[in-house]
C-alpha positions, 0 to 999 in steps of 0.5 A, spaced: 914 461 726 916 467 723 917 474 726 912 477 723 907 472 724 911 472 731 909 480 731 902 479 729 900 473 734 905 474 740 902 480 744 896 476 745 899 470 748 903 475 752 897 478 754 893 472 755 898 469 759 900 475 765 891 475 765 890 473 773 884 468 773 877 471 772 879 477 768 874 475 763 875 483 760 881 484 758 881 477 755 875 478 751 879 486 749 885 482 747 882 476 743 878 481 739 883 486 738 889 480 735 882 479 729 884 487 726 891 487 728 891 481 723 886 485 718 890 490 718 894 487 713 889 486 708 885 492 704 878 493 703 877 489 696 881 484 700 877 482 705 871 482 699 874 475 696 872 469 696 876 464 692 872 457 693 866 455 696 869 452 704 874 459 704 869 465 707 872 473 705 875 476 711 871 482 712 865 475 713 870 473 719 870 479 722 864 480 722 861 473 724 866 473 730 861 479 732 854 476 731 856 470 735 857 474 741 850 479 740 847 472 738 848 467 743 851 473 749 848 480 749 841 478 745 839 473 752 844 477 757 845 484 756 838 488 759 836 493 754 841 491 749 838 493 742 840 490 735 846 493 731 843 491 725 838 485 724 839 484 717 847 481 720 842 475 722 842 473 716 848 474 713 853 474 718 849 466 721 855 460 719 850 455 720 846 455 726 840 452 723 836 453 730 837 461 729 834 461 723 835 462 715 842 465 713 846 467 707 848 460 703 856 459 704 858 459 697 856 466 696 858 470 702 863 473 697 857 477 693 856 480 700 860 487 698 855 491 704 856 493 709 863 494 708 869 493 711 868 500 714 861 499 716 864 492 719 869 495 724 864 499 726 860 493 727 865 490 732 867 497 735 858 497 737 858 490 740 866 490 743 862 496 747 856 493 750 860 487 752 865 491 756 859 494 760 856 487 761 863 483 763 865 490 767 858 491 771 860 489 778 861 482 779 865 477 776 859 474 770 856 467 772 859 462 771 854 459 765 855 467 762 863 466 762 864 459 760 859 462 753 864 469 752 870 463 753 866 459 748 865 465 743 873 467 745 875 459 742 870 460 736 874 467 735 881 464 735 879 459 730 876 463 726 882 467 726 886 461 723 881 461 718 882 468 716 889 467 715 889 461 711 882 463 707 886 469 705 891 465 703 888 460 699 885 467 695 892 470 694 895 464 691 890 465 685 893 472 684 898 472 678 901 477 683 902 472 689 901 478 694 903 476 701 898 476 707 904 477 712 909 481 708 915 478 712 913 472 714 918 466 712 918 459 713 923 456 718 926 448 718 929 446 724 936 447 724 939 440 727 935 437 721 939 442 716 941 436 710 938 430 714 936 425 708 936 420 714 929 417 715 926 420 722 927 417 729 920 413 733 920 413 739 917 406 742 911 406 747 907 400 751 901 402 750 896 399 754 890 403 757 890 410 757 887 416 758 883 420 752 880 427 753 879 433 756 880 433 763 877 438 766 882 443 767 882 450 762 876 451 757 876 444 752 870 443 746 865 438 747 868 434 742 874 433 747 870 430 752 868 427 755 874 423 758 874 416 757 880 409 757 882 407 751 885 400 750 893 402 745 897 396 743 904 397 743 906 402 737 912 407 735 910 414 733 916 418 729 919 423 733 919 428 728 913 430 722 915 427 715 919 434 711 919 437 704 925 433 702 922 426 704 915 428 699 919 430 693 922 422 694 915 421 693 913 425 688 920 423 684 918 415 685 911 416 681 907 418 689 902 421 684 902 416 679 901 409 682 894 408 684 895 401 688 898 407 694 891 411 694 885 410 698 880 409 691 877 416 693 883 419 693 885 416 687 878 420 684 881 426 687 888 425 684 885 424 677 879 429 677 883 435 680 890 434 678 894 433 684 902 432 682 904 436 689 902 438 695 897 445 694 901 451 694 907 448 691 910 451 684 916 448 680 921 452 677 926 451 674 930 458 676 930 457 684 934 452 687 931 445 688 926 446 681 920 448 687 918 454 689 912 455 695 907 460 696 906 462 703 903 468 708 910 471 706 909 470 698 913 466 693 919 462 696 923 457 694 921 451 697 925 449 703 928 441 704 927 442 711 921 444 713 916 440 715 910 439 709 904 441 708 897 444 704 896 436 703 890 432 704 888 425 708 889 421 702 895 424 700 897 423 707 895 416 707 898 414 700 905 417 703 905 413 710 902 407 705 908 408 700 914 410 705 913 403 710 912 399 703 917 403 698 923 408 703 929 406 706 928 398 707 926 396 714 926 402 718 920 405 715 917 398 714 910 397 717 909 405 717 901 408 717 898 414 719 898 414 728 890 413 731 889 419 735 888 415 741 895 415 739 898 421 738 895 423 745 898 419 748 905 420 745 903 428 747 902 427 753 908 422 754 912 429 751 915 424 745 914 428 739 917 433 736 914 438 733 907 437 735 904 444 735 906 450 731 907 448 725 902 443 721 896 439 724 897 432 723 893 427 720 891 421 724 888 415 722 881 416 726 875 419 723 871 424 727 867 421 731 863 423 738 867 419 744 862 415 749 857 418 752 858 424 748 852 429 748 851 435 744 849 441 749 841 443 748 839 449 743 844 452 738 851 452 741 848 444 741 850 445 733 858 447 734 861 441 734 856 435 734 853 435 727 859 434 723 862 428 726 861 424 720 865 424 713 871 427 716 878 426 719 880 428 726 887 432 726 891 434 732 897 438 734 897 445 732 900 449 726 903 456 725 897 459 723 894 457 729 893 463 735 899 460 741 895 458 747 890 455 742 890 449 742 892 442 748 894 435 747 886 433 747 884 438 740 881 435 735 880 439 729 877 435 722 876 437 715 874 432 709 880 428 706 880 432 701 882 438 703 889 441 702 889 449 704 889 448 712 897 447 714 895 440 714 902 435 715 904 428 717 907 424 723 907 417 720 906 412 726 907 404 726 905 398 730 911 395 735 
């Protein structure tokens, strides 16, 4: 991670970290402040645009963080409370069908009112009334705590989301702003000029433990805990780079059909898939590529792990590297199960696990045994979308530190690309 990315999310770790158990408070002030330190960054006609369908505007980030909070916390619990704004029930609703009807997703960007002005002044209204609800006396119960928890966790992905949803707008700018002037990416340095295959460390598998265990906030997609039975299986050590996909590109990755899912292959045809998202060739910089990132145009760095690739690719990659690349060594290479990579997480095997790119696994986003959504609204969160999507796990540089954990599953559809999306390759014993 860079320093300025460093700058804008290192303060609220800190702060997070050295907050004694209980101090519900100050861990709320913190979460919501490190929202508008990373919009600082972006002006008012910033926070407007929208550039796809699946992005939302920054301004539609803040501002829902917001309305979860009056919604599901000070609506029900803060006695006397009155509504900011009851038209921001509409606009600022994500996709909570039991709350009621709300602005279509595509459109959020044709929301240029309320301002982003009238939005921090939004903020500002709610952040005061939940400091008199969580500052009243005694600590909150526990089932009020555990919602504001919840509400810090939507935040936090949300904070993510502001950064890679700006990113995605910013790379359709001639100008390619940046979103973190500064920001720069980084390559491990004992893998500087390595064109060897990475390492994998061998593991017995066997019956595992899978999930959340209780202790610290957890989604309830992680859970609940359950065994899973593992063959023996080895787990690369390190994630694939930037050096190892221009040898895809270079062996006709893109141009081979008999590498991709048939989906995928649909996706690389319709949509003209030649390289990952973001990259750029140029024939001027060193490499012939360059990439666009938080910190702007770059020239593309060997060494760093990839990212901004979809399922397929990563897939088709994993297929062609144990069949094409470096004889025997990667033979048999395929995308790890999640059962998998928790359990190399928790062994501590891997290299890279977080902070860098999610890692797409094999397994798709299903709900664990005995899953059950919980009742009325906050039952929408998670339950609803477990089909159609693939399960990643780790953590990237866009995400906040602390976020994330060894059971975490984050999920997009295979075709999507403008998360910091990478691959750890995996194969069987």
């Amino acid at each position: 991670m860079s320093d300025a990315m460093s700058d804008a999310m290192s303060d609220a770790t800190q702060t997070r970290a050295a907050s004694p158990a209980g101090s519900l408070g100050t861990l709320y002030a913190e979460v919501r402040a490190h929202t508008e330190r990373l919009a600082a960054q972006l002006s008012a006609e910033d926070q407007c645009i929208q550039s796809m369908p699946d992005a939302s505007p920054a301004k539609w980030h803040r501002a829902h963080t917001t309305w979860f909070f009056e919604e599901f916390v000070l609506r029900p619990h803060a006695r006397g409370y009155r509504v900011h704004d009851e038209a921001f029930r509409f606009l600022f609703n994500s996709y909570y069908e039991s709350v009621g009807a709300r602005q279509p997703r595509p459109a959020r960007g044709m929301i240029t009112r309320p301002s982003a002005d009238a939005v921090t002044h939004y903020r500002r209204a709610v952040d005061a009334a939940m400091a008199r609800l969580l500052d009243a006396g005694d600590a909150p119960a526990a089932p009020l705590a555990d919602l504001v928890t919840l509400g810090l966790h939507h935040e936090q992905q949300h904070q993510e989301l502001l950064l890679t949803d700006m990113l995605h707008g910013f790379a359709q700018n001639p100008l390619a702003p940046a979103v973190l002037p500064g920001w720069r990416d980084q390559a491990p340095d004992d893998q500087a000029g390595d064109d060897n295959p990475t390492a994998f460390a061998q593991l017995d598998g066997g019956i595992v433990r899978i999930g959340a265990t209780g202790d610290g906030f957890a989604f309830d997609s992680e859970g609940p805990a359950h065994q899973a039975l593992l063959r023996p299986y080895a787990i690369a050590t390190r994630l694939v780079r930037n050096r190892d996909w221009l040898a895809f590109i270079a062996d006709g990755g893109y141009r081979t059909p008999t590498l991709w899912m048939s989906d995928g292959w649909a996706a690389v045809q319709e949509q003209g898939w030649r390289a990952p998202l973001y990259w750029r060739e140029a024939a001027d910089v060193p490499g012939g590529w360059q990439q666009f990132g938080p910190g702007g145009l770059a020239p593309l760095l060997p060494d760093a792990p990839v990212r901004h690739v979809s399922w397929y690719e990563a897939d088709a990659f994993a297929r062609w590297a144990g069949a094409h690349w470096a004889g025997a060594h990667w033979a048999g290479a395929r995308l790890p199960t999640e059962f998998e990579w928790e359990h190399a997480a928790r062994e501590g095997v891997l290299e890279q696990a977080e902070g860098r790119v999610w890692q797409w696994t094999a397994s798709a986003y299903l709900p664990y045994p005995g899953f059950v959504p919980a009742a009325g609204a906050i039952g929408e969160y998670n339950g609803k979308f477990m089909v159609n999507q693939m399960v990643l796990r780790g953590g990237s540089a866009a995400t906040p530190p602390g976020h994330t954990r060894p059971s975490y599953r984050n999920f997009f559809h295979p075709d999507r690309r403008w998360q910091f999306s990478g691959v750890r390759l995996a194969r069987d014993s």
